[in-house]
VOLUM-504895 format. One record per residue (C-alpha): residue in one letter; x, y, z. Coordinates in steps of 0.02 Angstrom, whole numbers, plus 50000, padded with zeros to 5 digits. Example, Ala and Ser with C-alpha at 12.3 -4.5 7.8 and 13.67 -1.06 7.14 Angstrom:
2
- code | east | north | up
- a | 50615 | 49775 | 50390
- s | 50684 | 49947 | 50357
This chain:
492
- code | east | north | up
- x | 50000 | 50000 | 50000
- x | 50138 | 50122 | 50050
- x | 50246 | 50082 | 49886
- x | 50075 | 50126 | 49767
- x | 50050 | 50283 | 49880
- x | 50227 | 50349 | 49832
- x | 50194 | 50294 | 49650
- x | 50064 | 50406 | 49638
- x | 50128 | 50540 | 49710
- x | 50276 | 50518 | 49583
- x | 50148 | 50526 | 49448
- x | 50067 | 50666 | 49529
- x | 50219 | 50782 | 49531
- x | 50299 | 50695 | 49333
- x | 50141 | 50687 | 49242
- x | 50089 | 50889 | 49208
- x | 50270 | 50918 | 49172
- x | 50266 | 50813 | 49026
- x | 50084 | 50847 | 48978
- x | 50107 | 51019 | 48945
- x | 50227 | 50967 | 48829
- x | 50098 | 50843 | 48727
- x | 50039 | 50907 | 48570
- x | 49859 | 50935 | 48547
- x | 49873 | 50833 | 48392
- x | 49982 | 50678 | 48330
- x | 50031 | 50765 | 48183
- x | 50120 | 50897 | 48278
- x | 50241 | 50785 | 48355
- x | 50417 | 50823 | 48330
- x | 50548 | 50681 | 48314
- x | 50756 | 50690 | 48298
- x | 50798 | 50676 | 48108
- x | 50865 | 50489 | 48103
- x | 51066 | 50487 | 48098
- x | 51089 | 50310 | 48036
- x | 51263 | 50259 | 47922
- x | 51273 | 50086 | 47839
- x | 51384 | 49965 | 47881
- x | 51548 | 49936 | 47776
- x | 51580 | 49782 | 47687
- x | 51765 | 49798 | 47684
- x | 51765 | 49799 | 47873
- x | 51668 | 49622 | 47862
- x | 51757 | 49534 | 47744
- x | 51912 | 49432 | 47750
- x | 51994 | 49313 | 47609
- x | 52027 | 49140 | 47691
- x | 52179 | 49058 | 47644
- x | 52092 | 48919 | 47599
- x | 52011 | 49009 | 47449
- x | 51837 | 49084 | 47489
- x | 51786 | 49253 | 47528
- x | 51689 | 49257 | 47697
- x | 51597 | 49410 | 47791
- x | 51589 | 49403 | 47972
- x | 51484 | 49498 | 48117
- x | 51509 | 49416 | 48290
- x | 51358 | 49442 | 48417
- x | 51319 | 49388 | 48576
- x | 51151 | 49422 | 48590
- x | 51112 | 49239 | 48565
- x | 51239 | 49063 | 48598
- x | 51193 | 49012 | 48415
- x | 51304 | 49024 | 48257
- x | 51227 | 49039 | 48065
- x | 51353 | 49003 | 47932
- x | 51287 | 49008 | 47751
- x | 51381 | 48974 | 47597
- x | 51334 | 49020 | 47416
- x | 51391 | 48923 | 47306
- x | 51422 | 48980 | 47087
- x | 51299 | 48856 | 47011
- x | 51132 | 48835 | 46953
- x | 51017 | 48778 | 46839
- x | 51102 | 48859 | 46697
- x | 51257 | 48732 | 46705
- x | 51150 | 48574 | 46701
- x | 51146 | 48504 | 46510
- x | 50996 | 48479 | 46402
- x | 50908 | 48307 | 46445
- x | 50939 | 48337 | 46626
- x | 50822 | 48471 | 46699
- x | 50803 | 48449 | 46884
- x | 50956 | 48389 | 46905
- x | 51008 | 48550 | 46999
- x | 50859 | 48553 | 47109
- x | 50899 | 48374 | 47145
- x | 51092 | 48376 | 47184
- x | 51048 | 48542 | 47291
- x | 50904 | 48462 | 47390
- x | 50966 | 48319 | 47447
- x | 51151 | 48358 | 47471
- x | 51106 | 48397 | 47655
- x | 50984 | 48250 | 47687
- x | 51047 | 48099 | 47631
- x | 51173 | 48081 | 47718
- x | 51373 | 48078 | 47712
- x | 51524 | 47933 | 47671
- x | 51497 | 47909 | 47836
- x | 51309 | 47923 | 47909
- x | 51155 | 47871 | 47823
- x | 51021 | 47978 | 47792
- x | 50958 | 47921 | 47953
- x | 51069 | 47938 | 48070
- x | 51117 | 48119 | 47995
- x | 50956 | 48184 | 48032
- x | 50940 | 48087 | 48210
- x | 51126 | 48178 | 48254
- x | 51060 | 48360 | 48189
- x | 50909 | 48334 | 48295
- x | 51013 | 48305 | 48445
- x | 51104 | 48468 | 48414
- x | 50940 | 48552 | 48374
- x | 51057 | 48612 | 48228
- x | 50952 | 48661 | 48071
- x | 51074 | 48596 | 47909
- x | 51006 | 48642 | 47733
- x | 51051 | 48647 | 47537
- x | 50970 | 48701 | 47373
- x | 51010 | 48757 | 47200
- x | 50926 | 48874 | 47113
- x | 50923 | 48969 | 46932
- x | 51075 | 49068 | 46981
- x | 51155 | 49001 | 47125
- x | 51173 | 48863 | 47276
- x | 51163 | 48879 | 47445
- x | 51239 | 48765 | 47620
- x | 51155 | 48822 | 47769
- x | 51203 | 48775 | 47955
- x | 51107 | 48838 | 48110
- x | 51164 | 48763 | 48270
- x | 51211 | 48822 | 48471
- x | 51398 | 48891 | 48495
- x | 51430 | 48748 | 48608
- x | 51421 | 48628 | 48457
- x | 51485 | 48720 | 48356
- x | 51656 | 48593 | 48349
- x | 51531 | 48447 | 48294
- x | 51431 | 48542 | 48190
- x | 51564 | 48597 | 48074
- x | 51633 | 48424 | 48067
- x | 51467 | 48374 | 47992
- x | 51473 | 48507 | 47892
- x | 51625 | 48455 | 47803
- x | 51563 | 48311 | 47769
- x | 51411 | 48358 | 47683
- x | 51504 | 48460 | 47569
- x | 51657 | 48349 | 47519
- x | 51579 | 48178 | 47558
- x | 51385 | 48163 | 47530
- x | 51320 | 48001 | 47519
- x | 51148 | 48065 | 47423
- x | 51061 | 47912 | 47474
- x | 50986 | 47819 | 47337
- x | 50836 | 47808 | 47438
- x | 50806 | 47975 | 47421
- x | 50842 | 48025 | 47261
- x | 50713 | 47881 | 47224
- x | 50585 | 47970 | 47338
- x | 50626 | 48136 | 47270
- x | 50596 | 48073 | 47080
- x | 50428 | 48006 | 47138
- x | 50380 | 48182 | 47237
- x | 50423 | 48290 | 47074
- x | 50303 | 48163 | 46933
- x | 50173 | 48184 | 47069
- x | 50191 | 48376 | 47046
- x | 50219 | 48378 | 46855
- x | 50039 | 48272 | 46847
- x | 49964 | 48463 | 46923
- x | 50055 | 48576 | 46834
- x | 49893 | 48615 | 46724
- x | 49797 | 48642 | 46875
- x | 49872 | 48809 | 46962
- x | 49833 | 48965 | 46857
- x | 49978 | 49019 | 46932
- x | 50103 | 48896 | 46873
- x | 50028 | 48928 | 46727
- x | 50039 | 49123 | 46722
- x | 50213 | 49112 | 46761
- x | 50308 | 48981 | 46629
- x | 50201 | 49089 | 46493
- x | 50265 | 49239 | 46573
- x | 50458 | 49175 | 46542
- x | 50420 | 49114 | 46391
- x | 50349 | 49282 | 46325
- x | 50481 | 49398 | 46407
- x | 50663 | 49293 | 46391
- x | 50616 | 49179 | 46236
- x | 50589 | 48993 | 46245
- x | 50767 | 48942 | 46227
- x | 50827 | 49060 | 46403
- x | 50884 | 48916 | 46539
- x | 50752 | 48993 | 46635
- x | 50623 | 48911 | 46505
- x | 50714 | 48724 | 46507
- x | 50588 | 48649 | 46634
- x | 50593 | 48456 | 46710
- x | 50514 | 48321 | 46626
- x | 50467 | 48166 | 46673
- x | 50591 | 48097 | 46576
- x | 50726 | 48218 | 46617
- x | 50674 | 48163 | 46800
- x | 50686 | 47988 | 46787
- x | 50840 | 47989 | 46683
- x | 50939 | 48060 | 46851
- x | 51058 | 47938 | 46931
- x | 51159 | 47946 | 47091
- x | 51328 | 47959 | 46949
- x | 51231 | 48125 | 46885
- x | 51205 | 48220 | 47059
- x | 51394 | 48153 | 47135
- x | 51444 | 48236 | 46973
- x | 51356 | 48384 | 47000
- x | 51418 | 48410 | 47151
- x | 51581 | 48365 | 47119
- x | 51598 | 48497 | 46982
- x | 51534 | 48651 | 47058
- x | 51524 | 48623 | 47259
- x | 51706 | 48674 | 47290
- x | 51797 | 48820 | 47398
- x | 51834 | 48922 | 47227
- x | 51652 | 48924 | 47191
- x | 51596 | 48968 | 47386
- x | 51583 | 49124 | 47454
- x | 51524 | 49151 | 47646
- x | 51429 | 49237 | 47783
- x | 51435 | 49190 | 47949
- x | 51355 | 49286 | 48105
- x | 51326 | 49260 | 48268
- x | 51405 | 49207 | 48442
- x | 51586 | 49194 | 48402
- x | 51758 | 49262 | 48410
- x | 51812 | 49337 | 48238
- x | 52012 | 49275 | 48238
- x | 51943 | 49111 | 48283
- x | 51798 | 49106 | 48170
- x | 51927 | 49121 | 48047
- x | 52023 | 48975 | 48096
- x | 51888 | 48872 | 48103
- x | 51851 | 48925 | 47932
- x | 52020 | 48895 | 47834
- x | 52018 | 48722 | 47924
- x | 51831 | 48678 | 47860
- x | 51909 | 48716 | 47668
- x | 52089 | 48672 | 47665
- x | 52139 | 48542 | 47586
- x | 51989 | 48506 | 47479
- x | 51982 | 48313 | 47391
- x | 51936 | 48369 | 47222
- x | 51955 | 48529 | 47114
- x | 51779 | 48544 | 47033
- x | 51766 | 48678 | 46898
- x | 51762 | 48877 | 46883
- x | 51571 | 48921 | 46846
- x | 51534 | 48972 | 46692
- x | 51453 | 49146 | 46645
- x | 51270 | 49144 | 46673
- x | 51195 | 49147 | 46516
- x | 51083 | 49318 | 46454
- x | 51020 | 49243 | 46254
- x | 50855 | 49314 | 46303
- x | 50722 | 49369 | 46150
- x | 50560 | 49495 | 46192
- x | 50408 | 49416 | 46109
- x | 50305 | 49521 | 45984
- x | 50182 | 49645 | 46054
- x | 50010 | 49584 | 46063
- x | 49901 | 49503 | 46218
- x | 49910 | 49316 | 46252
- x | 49778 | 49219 | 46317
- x | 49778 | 49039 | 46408
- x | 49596 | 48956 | 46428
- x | 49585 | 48898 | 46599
- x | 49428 | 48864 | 46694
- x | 49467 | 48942 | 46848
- x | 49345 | 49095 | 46942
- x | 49485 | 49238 | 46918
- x | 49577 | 49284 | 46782
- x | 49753 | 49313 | 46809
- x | 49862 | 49451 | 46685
- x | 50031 | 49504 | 46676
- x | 50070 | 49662 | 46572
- x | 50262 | 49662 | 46546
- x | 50367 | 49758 | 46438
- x | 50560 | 49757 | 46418
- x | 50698 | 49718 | 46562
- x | 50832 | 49823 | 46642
- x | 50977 | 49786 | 46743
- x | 51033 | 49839 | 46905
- x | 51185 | 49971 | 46854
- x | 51070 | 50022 | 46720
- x | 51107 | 50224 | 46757
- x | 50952 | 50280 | 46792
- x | 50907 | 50119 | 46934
- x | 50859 | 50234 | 47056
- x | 50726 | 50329 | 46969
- x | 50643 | 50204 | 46881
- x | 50611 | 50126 | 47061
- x | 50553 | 50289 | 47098
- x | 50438 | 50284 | 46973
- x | 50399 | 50119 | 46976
- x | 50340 | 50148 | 47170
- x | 50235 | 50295 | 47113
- x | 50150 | 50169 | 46990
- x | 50125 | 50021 | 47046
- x | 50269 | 49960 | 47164
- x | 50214 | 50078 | 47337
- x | 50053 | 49950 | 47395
- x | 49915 | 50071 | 47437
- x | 49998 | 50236 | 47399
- x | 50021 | 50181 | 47212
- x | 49910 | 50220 | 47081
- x | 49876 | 50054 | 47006
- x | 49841 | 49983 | 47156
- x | 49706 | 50133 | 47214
- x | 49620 | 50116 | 47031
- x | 49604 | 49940 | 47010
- x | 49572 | 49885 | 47182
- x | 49534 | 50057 | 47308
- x | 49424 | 50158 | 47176
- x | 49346 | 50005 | 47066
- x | 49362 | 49854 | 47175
- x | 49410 | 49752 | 47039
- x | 49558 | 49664 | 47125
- x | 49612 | 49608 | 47310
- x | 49798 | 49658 | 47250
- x | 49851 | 49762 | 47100
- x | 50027 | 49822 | 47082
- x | 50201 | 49840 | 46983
- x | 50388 | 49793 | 47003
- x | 50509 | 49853 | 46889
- x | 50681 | 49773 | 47006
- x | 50819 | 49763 | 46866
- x | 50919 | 49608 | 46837
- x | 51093 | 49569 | 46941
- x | 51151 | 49448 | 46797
- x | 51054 | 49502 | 46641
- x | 50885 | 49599 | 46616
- x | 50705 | 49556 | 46716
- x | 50570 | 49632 | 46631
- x | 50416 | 49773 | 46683
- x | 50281 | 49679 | 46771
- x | 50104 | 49748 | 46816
- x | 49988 | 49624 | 46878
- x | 49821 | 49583 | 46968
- x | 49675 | 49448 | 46960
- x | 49499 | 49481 | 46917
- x | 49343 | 49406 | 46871
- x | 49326 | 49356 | 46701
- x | 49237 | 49477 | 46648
- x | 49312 | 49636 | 46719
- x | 49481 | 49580 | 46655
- x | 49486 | 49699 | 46497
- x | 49409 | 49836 | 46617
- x | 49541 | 49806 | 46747
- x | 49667 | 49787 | 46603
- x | 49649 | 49956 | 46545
- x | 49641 | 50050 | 46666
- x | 49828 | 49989 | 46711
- x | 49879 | 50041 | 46529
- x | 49786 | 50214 | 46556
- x | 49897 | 50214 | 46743
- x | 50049 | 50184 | 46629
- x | 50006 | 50296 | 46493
- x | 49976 | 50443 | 46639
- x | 50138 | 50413 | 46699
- x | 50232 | 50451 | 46533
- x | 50105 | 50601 | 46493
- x | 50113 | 50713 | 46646
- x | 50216 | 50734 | 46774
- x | 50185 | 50664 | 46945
- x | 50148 | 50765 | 47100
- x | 50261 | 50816 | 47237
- x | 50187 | 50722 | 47370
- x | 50196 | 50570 | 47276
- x | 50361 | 50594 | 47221
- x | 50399 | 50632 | 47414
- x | 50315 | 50477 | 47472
- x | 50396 | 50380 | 47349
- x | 50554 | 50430 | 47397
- x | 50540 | 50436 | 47587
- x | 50473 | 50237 | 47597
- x | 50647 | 50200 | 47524
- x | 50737 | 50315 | 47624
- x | 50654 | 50297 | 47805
- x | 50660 | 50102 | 47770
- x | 50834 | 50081 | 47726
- x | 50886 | 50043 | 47898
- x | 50799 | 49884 | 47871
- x | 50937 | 49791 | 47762
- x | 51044 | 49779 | 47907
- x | 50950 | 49759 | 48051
- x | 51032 | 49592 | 48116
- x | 51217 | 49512 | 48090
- x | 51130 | 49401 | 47993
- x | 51052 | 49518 | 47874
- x | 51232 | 49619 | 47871
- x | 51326 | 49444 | 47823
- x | 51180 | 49402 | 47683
- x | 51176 | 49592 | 47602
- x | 51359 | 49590 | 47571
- x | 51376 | 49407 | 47529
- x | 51245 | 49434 | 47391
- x | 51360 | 49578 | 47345
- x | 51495 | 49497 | 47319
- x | 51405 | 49371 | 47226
- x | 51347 | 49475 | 47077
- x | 51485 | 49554 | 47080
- x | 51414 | 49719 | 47151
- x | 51570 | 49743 | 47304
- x | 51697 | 49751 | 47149
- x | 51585 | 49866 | 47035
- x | 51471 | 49962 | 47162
- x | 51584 | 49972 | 47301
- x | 51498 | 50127 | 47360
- x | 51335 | 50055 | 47326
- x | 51246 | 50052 | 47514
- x | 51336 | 50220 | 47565
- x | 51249 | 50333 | 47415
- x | 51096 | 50232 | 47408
- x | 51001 | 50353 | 47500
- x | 51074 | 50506 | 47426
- x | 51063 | 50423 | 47237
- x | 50854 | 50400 | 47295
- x | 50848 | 50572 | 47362
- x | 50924 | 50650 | 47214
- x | 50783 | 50585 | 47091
- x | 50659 | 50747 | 47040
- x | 50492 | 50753 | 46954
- x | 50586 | 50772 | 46791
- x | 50677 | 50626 | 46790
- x | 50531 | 50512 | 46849
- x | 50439 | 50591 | 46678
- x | 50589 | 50551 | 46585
- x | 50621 | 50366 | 46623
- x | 50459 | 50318 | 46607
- x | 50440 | 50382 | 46432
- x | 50590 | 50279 | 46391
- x | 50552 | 50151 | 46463
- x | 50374 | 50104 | 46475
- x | 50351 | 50116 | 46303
- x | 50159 | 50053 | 46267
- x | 50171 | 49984 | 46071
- x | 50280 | 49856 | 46151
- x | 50180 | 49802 | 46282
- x | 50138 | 49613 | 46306
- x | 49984 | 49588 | 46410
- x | 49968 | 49392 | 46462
- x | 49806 | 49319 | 46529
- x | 49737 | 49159 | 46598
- x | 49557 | 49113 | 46625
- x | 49399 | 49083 | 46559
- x | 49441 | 49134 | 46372
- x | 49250 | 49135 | 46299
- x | 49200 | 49244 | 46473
- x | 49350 | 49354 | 46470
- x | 49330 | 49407 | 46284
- x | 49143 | 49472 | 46311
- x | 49192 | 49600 | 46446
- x | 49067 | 49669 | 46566
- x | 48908 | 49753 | 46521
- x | 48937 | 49914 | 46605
- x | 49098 | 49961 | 46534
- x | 49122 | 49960 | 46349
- x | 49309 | 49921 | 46347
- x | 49336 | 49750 | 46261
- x | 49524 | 49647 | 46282
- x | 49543 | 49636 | 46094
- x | 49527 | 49822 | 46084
- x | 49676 | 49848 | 46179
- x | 49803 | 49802 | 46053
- x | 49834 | 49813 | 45872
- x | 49864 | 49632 | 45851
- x | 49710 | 49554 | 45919
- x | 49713 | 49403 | 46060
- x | 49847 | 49256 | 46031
- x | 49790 | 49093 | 46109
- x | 49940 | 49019 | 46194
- x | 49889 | 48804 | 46198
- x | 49918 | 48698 | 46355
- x | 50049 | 48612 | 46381
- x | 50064 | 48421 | 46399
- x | 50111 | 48425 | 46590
- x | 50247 | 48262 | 46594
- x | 50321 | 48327 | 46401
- x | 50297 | 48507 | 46412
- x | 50245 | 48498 | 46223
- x | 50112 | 48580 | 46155
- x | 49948 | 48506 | 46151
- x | 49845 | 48515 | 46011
């Protein structure tokens, strides 16, 4: 009782001192500008002896240790005949099981350790992940090693994982969105990108235990690894540890090749796939940039002003806030690290507000180009990159990834200044230059607009709005066929 009486007269005596310095409204609130400077990647990154390139940022906020290796590979080294083999190699090289533990008993020791262990490959690169306590950390990287010089890759599982991926194939021609997205790469990097070369069933069951030991032999080596490690460690040691886990490595593998960029544009026009399904789904896309394309920074400017800023963005207060037409409506425009990734707008609606929907993204787009946007949007635009930059580097874990990735493209030899003007290259974009990029570069007689639904519903449009899909492009409306789901042939 006595220690609430003095509480309150604590309050008593504190609280009109600070009330009478509460605004009468939230907007008048006055906060510090935020002072906040990147970290460095030069003061992160140290070149093991042992070959890789490795960023570190110790913490003891928590007795666990995340290492993370990428790894130069992808889908775009694995030769014709043998799609999935990537996907394959990189899925199981962390779960079944070593030289010297099955499958089993790997997964029965990380459990024990409550130590998370993971691999995949992707289009453009492979990853090795380890999670585990600080305590382990001895075991843990013994294991490690001998996932990545000595995997077993279980026969077993291979076997289960070529079963799991013809189940999958059998559905392809069931998710719109699967769907939406192969014609998508097709249309905007040309059937013969890697992106486009797409498992079969017998590309599947042609893979052999020979194939993925191959596979990994070739390309999982310390030349090809670069890596980020964070967490509850000392940094000289860490390094130790390091240039132990890679010296001496059994084989040599090979230097990855150049990631490939023989991408074609389709001609203009709008594509249709028939698909019974209660929403259509459409992509408008037009041609790709790059990330150190010069003017990077405005066009995602621009792009937020468009489409790209959720519900401050045009497209997405048209189509959706103003016309309730779609649950989500919005653009990305994020440039390409290895080659080009095209202009994407996107939303789904019902079939037969598609074309309505449709256009009024193309009128968004057209606006744009034709007048100049306003100073508040420009300002919002600007300030949601600004105020959220912090955000990259928030952790040690997200320091270690940013700069790994950097290095990875090649961005810490070419951008090496990148994160410290970031925020003044955003700033520096005016109501000029967001005008001027996007009449170069959302040029409308090449736009592609993609859709899948219910063709016959989609192509009468809706009764209270005259606009029809056909009318939206010189060309008329291409019907793209299905594809035989195990071949990935057309189907007549």
């Amino acid at each position: 009782m006595k220690r609430i009486l003095l509480s309150g007269l604590a309050a008593a005596f504190v609280l009109p001192v600070f009330a009478a310095d509460i605004p009468d409204r939230p907007e008048k609130l006055k906060f510090p500008e935020l002072k906040y400077e990147p970290p460095v990647g030069a003061d992160y990154r140290v070149k093991l002896k042992s070959g890789p390139v490795v960023y570190l940022v110790p913490s003891t906020e928590l007795p666990l240790v995340s290492i993370s290796i990428s790894v130069r590979t992808g889908k775009y080294v694995v030769p014709r005949g043998k799609e999935g083999l990537a996907a394959a190699a990189g899925g199981l090289l962390a779960s079944a099981g070593t030289k010297g533990r099955t499958a089993e008993a790997l997964q029965e020791r990380l459990a024990f350790l409550a130590a998370r262990l993971g691999s995949s490959v992707g289009e453009t690169s492979g990853s090795v992940s380890l999670n585990l306590l600080s305590k382990d950390l001895d075991e843990g990287m013994a294991i490690l090693r001998e996932v990545l010089t000595e995997p077993r890759l279980q026969q077993d599982r291979l076997d289960l994982f070529k079963t799991q991926q013809l189940s999958g194939m059998t559905q392809r021609n069931d998710d719109s969105r699967g769907l939406e997205g192969r014609n998508l790469l097709r249309l905007g990097y040309g059937e013969h990108f890697f992106r486009n070369r797409i498992p079969t069933k017998a590309s599947i069951e042609s893979l052999t235990q020979d194939d993925l030991k191959g596979f990994h032999r070739d390309w999982f080596h310390p030349a090809n690894f670069i890596v980020a490690v964070s967490g509850d460690f000392e940094r000289s040691d860490m390094v130790k540890r390091l240039d132990k886990l890679f010296a001496n490595w059994p084989f040599k593998g090979k230097k990855a090749p150049s990631i490939p960029t023989n991408k074609t544009f389709a001609m203009p026009g709008i594509f249709i796939v028939n698909k019974d399904v209660n929403l259509g789904r459409v992509s408008i896309i037009l041609p790709r940039i790059t990330r150190d394309n010069r003017d990077y920074y405005a066009i995602q400017v621009m792009n937020d002003v468009l489409g790209g800023g959720g519900f401050t963005s045009r497209i997405t207060n048209r189509v959706r806030s103003d016309e309730g037409l779609a649950y989500s409506a919005r653009s990305s425009f994020p440039g390409g690290a290895y080659y080009p990734i095209v202009f994407r707008a996107g939303f789904q609606s019902k079939s037969r507000t598609v074309a309505y929907a449709t256009s009024i993204v193309l009128e968004e787009i057209e606006r744009i180009m034709r007048e100049p946007v306003s100073a508040e949007e420009l300002l919002t635009a600007k300030r949601s990159f600004i105020d959220t930059f912090p955000n990259n580097f928030a952790s040690p874990a997200q320091v270690v990834s940013a700069f790994a990735s950097d290095e990875m493209i090649g961005r810490y030899a070419t951008q090496p200044n990148y994160w410290a003007d970031y925020r003044d290259n955003i700033e520096a974009v005016d109501i000029a230059t967001v005008q001027r990029v996007a009449k170069q570069r959302l040029k409308l007689d090449q736009v592609i607009i993609l859709v899948v639904g219910q063709k016959e519903e989609i192509l009468k449009g809706h009764p209270d709005h005259s606009v029809k899909l056909d009318d939206l492009a010189k060309r008329g409306v291409t019907e793209l066929p299905m594809r035989d789901p195990l071949t990935m042939k057309p189907l007549k």
